[in-house]
N, C-alpha and C positions, 0 to 999 in steps of 0.2 A: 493446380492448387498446391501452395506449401502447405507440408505437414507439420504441425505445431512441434516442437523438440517435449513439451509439455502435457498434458490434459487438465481439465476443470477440477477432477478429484488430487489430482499430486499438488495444484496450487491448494486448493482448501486447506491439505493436513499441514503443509510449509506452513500457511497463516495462521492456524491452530496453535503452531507451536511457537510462535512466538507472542502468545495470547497474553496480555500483560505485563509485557515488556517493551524497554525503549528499540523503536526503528527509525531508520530513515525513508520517508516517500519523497518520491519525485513523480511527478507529475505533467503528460505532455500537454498544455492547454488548447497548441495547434498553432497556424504563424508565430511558430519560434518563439511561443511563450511557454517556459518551464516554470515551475513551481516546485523547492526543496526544502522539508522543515523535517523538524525531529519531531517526536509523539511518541506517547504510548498508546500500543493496540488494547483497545477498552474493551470491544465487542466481536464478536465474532457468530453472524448467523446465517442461514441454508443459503442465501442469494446475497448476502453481502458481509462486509468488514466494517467499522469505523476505528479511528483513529483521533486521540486525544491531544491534539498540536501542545508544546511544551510553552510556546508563545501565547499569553492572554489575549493581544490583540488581535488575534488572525481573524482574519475575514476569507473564509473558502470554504468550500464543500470536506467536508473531513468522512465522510459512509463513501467504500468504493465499492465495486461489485467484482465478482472473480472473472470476469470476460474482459474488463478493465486490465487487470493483469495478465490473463492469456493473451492479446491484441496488442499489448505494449505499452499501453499508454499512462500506466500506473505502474510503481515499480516497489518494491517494499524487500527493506535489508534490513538484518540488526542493526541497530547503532552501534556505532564507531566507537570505542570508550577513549574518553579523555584521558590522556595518563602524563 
């Protein structure tokens, strides 16, 4: 078994603190389908996150959970600022 570099509690405080602010997710969908949008982090609760796409038209799941992120398959960074 690998051991995670991480735990469940050091993800949570990371996504805490960038409670209201712009990020970037990416997301693995699986057969080599990724998903990359900006958003602000809306919410933040005991079993999951959502995320508020900057884009009106998105059509996708925007609530992840933090196992999501422990396993890989979601990934979440401040945004990049335009400058």
């Amino acid at each position: 078994m690998i051991k995670p570099k991480t735990d469940i509690a050091r993800i949570k405080q990371t996504i805490a603190d960038y409670f209201q602010k712009q990020v970037d997710v990416t997301v693995n969908l699986g057969r080599n389908k990724v998903l990359k949008f900006c958003g602000e982090l809306s919410g933040v609760y005991p079993a999951l996150f959502t995320v508020r796409p900057n884009d009106k038209g998105f059509l996708g799941k925007t609530a992840y959970s933090y196992a999501e992120v422990l396993c890989g398959s979601v990934k979440v960074k401040p945004a990049k600022r335009a400058e």
